[in-house]
VMD Tcl script that draws the C-alpha trace (Angstrom):
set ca {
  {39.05 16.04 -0.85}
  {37.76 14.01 -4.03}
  {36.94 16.17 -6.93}
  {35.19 14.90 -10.23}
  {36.52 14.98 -13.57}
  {34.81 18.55 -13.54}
  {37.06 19.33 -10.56}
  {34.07 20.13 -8.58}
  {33.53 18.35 -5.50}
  {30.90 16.50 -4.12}
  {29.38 19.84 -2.10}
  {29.66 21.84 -4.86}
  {26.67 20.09 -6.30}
  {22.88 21.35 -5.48}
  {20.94 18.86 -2.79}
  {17.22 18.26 -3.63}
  {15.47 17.08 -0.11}
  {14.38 13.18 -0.19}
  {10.96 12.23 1.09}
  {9.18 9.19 1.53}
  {5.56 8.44 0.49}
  {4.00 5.22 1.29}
  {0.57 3.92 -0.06}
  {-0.93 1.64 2.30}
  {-3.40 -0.77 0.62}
  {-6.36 -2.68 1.50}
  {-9.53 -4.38 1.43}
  {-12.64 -2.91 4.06}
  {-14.52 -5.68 5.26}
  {-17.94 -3.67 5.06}
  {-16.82 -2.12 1.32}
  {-14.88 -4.87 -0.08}
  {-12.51 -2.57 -2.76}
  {-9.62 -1.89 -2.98}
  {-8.70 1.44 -0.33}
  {-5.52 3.41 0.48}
  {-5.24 5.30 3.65}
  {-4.84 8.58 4.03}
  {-4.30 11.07 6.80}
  {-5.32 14.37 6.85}
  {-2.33 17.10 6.95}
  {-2.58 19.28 10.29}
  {-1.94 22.70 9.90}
  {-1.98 22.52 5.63}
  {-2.93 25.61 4.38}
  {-4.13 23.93 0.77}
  {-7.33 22.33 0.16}
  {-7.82 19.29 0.20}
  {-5.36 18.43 2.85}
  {-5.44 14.85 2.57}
  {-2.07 12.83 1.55}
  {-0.13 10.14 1.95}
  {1.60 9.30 5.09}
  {5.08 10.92 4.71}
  {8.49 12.17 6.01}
  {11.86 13.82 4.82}
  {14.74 11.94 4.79}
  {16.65 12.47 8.28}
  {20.49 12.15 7.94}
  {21.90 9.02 8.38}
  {18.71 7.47 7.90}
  {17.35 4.90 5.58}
  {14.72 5.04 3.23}
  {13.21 1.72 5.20}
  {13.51 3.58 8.82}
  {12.03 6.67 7.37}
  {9.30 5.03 6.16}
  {8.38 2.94 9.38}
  {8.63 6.45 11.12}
  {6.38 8.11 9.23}
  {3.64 5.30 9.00}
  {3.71 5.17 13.21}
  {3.84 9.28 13.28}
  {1.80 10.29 10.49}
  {-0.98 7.11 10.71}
  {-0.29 5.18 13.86}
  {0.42 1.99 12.10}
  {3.17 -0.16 13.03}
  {3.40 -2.64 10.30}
  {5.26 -6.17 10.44}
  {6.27 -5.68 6.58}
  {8.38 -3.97 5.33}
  {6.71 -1.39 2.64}
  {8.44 -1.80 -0.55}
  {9.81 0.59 -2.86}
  {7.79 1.79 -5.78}
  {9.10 4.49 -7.63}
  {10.94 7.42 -7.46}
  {9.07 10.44 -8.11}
  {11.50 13.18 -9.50}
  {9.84 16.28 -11.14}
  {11.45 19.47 -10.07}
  {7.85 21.22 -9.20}
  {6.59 18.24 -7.48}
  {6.33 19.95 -4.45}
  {5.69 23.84 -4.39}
  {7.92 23.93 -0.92}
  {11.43 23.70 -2.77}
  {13.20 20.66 -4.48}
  {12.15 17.25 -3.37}
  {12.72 13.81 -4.25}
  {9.79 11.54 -3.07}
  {10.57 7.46 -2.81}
  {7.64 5.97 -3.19}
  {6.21 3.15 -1.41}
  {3.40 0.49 -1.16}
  {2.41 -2.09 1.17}
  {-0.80 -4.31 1.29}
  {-1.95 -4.76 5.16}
  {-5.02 -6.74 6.02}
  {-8.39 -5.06 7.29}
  {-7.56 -5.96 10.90}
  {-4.32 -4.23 10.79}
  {-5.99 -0.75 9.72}
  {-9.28 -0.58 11.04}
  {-7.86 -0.05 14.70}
  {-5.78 3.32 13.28}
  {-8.73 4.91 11.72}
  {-10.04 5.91 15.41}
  {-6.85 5.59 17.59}
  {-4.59 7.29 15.04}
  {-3.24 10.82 15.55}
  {-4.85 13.07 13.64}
  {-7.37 12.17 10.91}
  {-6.76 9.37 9.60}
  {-9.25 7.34 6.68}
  {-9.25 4.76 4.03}
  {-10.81 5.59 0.13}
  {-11.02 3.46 -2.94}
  {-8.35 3.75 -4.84}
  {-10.36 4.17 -8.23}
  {-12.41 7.17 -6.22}
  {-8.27 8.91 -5.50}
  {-8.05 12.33 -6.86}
  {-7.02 15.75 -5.50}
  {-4.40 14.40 -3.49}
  {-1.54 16.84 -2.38}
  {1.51 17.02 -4.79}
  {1.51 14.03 -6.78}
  {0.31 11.59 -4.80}
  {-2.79 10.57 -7.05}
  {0.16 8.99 -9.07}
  {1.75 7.35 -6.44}
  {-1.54 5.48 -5.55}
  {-2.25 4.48 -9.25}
  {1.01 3.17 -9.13}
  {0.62 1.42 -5.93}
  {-2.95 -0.25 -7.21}
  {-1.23 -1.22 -10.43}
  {1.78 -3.19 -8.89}
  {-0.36 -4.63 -6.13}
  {-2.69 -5.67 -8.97}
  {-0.28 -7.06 -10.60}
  {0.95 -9.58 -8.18}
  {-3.00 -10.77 -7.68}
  {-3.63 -11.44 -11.11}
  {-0.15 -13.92 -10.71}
  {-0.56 -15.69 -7.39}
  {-3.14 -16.34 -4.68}
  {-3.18 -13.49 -2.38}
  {0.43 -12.66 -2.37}
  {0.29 -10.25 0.19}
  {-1.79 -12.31 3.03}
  {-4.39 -10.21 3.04}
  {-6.40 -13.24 4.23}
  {-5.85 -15.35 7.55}
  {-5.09 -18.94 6.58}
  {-6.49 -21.16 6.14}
  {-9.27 -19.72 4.20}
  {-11.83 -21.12 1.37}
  {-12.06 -20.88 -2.37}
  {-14.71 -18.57 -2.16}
  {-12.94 -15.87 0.09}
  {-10.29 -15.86 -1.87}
  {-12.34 -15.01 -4.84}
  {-14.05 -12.14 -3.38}
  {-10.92 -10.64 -2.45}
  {-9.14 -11.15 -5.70}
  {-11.97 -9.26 -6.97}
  {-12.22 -6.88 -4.48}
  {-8.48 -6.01 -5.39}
  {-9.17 -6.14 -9.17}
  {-12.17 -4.19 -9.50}
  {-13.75 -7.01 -11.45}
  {-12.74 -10.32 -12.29}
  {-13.91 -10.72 -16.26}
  {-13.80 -14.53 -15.59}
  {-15.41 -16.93 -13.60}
  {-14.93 -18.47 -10.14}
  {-14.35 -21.99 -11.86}
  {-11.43 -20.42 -13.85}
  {-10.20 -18.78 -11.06}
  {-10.39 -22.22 -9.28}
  {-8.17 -24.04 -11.66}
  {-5.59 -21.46 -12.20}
  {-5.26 -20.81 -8.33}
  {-5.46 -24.07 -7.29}
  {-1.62 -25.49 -7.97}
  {-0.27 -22.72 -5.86}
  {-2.53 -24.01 -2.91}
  {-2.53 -26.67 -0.68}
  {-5.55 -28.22 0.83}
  {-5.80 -28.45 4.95}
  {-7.83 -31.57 6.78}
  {-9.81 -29.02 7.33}
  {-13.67 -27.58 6.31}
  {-15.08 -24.62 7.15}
  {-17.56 -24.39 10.28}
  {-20.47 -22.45 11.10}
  {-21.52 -21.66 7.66}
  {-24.65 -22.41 5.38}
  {-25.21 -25.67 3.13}
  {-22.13 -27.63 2.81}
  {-18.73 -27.08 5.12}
  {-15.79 -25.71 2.30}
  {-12.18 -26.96 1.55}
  {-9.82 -24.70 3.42}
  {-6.63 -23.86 1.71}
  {-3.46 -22.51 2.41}
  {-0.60 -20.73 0.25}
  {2.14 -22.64 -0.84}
}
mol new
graphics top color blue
foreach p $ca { graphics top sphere $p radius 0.5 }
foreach p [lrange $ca 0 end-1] q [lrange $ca 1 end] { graphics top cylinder $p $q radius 0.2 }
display resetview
């Protein structure tokens, strides 16, 4: 049996338990900010009970399965992303049940991929704005600053990374959402034009059914 330089071997060594956390992100159509859903924890003795969707590591599972198992479970979602990996959330007292290591995660869906959850889902399940987050269980306030940071991030670099919109889609809508997932935009829509528009390609297309003037309709390149 391998031994270390220590001569200890690999069981001699204390075992925190791994969890997964994922912050699901998006945009309400009828409160256009940015939300993160939560579910409410059944049977939690603290107050408030509401969390992030989460599991424990099962053995000889990976982070990725864990994390699609915990979304269906804990929220009823069934995502065709993958979540990605955020951060890994180490502090000994994290969680007052014992030793835990929580892998963080984040995924942006679109509005028509949560909305169905929020009355079919088991338990209670809900959506917040992120910016209105606090009082979370263990340290997931964090994890969804985090989360709104690096989804942030990616929005203020490229037209809606993340799809959030159905192509094709106009100028304007993407606007709105980019602010939507800002918070604020602190420049204007013809600036936004111009540095969004080389990442875009324009369809034969115009938008229908709408007043004044029919729109461009774009598509990410």
């Amino acid at each position: 049996m391998h031994r270390d330089s220590s001569g200890r071997r690999l069981v001699d060594y204390p075992r925190p338990s791994v969890a997964v956390d994922t912050a699901v992100l998006t945009v309400p159509v009828e409160d256009p900010r940015l939300s993160v859903l939560l579910v409410r924890r059944v049977g939690e003795r603290r107050t408030p009970a509401w969390a992030l969707p989460g599991t424990f590591l099962h053995e000889g599972e990976t982070l990725a399965v864990a994390v699609r198992r915990s979304l269906r479970d804990k929220a009823g979602l069934t995502p065709d992303v993958v979540p990605r990996q955020l951060h890994v959330f180490d502090d000994p007292s994290r969680d007052d049940r014992g030793w835990v290591l929580s892998v963080a995660h984040v995924a942006a869906l679109p509005w028509r991929a949560v909305e169905p959850v929020l009355t079919a889902g088991p338990g209670d399940v809900g959506v917040r704005p992120v910016d209105d987050v606090h009082g979370l269980l263990f340290d997931h306030d964090e994890i969804v600053r985090r989360a709104a940071a690096d989804v942030r991030t990616a929005y203020a670099e490229r037209p809606d990374p993340d799809g959030l919109l159905d192509e094709p889609f106009t100028m304007r809508s993407l606007f709105r959402l980019h602010e939507a997932v800002a918070g604020g935009l602190d420049y204007s829509a013809d600036t936004f034009r111009r540095a969004m528009l080389p990442m875009l390609d324009e369809t034969r297309r115009r938008s229908e059914g709408t007043v004044g003037k029919p729109a461009q309709l774009y598509v990410r390149r």
